[in-house]
Steps between C-alpha positions, in 0.01 A plus 500: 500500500307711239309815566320686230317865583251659258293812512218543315332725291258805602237508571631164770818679552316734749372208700789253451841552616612182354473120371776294605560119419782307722558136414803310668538649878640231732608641792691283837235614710112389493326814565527880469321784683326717244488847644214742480474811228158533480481414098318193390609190345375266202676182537469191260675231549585313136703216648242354723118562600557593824623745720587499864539717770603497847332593833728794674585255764699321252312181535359273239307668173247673631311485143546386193395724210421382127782588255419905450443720825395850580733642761289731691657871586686401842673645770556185688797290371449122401659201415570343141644119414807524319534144545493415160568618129247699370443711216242799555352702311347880690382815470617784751207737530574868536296632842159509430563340185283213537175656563352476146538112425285451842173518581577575881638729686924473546481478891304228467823283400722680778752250651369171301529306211205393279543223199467713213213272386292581751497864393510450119344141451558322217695776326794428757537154358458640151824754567707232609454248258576769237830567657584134555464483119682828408842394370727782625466777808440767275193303353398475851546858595259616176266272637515585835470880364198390283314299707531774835331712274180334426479357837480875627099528636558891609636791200907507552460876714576592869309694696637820487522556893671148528765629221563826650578304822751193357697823299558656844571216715706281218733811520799463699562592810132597541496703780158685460235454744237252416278828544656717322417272173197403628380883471651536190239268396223629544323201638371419891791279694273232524403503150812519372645185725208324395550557119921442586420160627232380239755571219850441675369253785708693785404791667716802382678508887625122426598566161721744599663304775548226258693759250669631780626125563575407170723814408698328783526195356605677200759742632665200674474263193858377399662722745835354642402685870255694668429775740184421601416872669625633167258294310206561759544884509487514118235297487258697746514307793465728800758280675700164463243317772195613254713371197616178650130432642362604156727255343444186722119576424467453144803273497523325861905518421720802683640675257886311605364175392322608190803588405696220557254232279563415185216614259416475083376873558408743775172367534584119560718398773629155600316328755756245705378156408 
């Protein structure tokens, strides 16, 4: 299994946390829960023109995509295929950090997946063709980096509320009142949620849940054992019954048998075939 990571240049660096290719994963299992962070996902697939997805039932593919999708911002898990060899080539948005290569606004895309071609048109084809022809993955990264570039229909800038915001609740453990940085603002709570959600495609309460979540994942990630109150308590759960429900809503695992799957990364966890 290969996995490459690159990180572009400013001015993307502010908007892009990172391209990553990964060519060879063949796993025993067929499918993997991928767990919610809130961050969107650029996905092309440069092995075949499709990609599927299933329902949350577990069922057959629920749809078939074309071979690049937009992962919307989501706080739902789904289900990928990992039934086959693929190599895939993706771009991990920082939060908020897709608003200026679309036209709409970020919430619109909350808990789907669109074919990339239906947002860009014929420039999605264009991108992957390039990369099919690009020799080695660093050609493909500088392509990636060029081409994200020009697609970009909004100036590469945040809105200065929405930046304030991600500073305050990307720092961990963020235990400041949503009001408290709200006023700090300067904006009208309903304002500011509404701008929040057109750039990050979450309102700022779910965000924060989600980060709350993930820091879990992350404080547990490799850990031989775990004291789940421990974990909870540092993580700013009021109790373990608000962690564990907090957990089997973005996950719809207790924490116990999160734990005990096999997973590529915190993120992706083995679905029993």
């Amino acid at each position: 299994m290969l996995l490459r990571t690159y990180i572009p240049q400013a001015p993307l660096s502010d908007f892009v946390d990172f391209f990553w290719y990964f060519q060879g994963y063949s796993p025993p299992h067929s499918k993997e829960f991928a767990l919610p962070d809130g961050s969107i996902e650029l996905v092309i697939n440069l092995r075949e023109d499709k990609i599927k997805l299933f329902d949350r039932e577990y069922k057959d593919p629920l749809q078939t995509y074309g071979s690049s999708v937009i992962c919307g911002p989501h706080s739902e898990y789904f289900i990928i295929d990992t039934s086959a060899e693929t190599t895939v080539l993706g771009v991990h948005f920082k939060p908020g950090g897709i608003y200026p290569f679309f036209k709409m606004p970020v919430n619109e895309l909350h808990n789907i997946h669109v074919s990339l071609d239906a947002l860009w048109g014929a420039r999605a084809h264009d991108l992957r063709e390039m990369l099919l022809l690009s020799k080695t993955v660093e050609d493909k990264f500088q392509i990636l980096e060029e081409s994200l570039i020009k697609l970009a229909s909004r100036p590469l800038i945040r809105h200065p509320a929405v930046n304030f915001a991600l500073n305050e609740f990307m720092s961990l453990p963020h235990n400041r009142p949503l009001s408290d940085v709200i006023a700090q603002i300067g904006l009208s709570p309903r304002r500011f949620i509404q701008i929040f959600k057109e750039e990050v495609g979450l309102t700022p309460k779910l965000f924060c849940r989600l980060r709350r979540f993930q820091e879990v994942l992350n404080r547990i990630d490799h850990a031989k054992s775990v004291n789940w109150l421990d974990v909870a308590i540092a993580c700013g759960y009021y109790d373990q019954m608000h962690f564990i429900k907090d957990f089997q809503a973005f996950s719809s695992l207790n924490p116990t048998d999160y734990f005990s799957r096999p997973g590529r990364h915190h993120n992706h966890v083995a679905l029993d075939n």
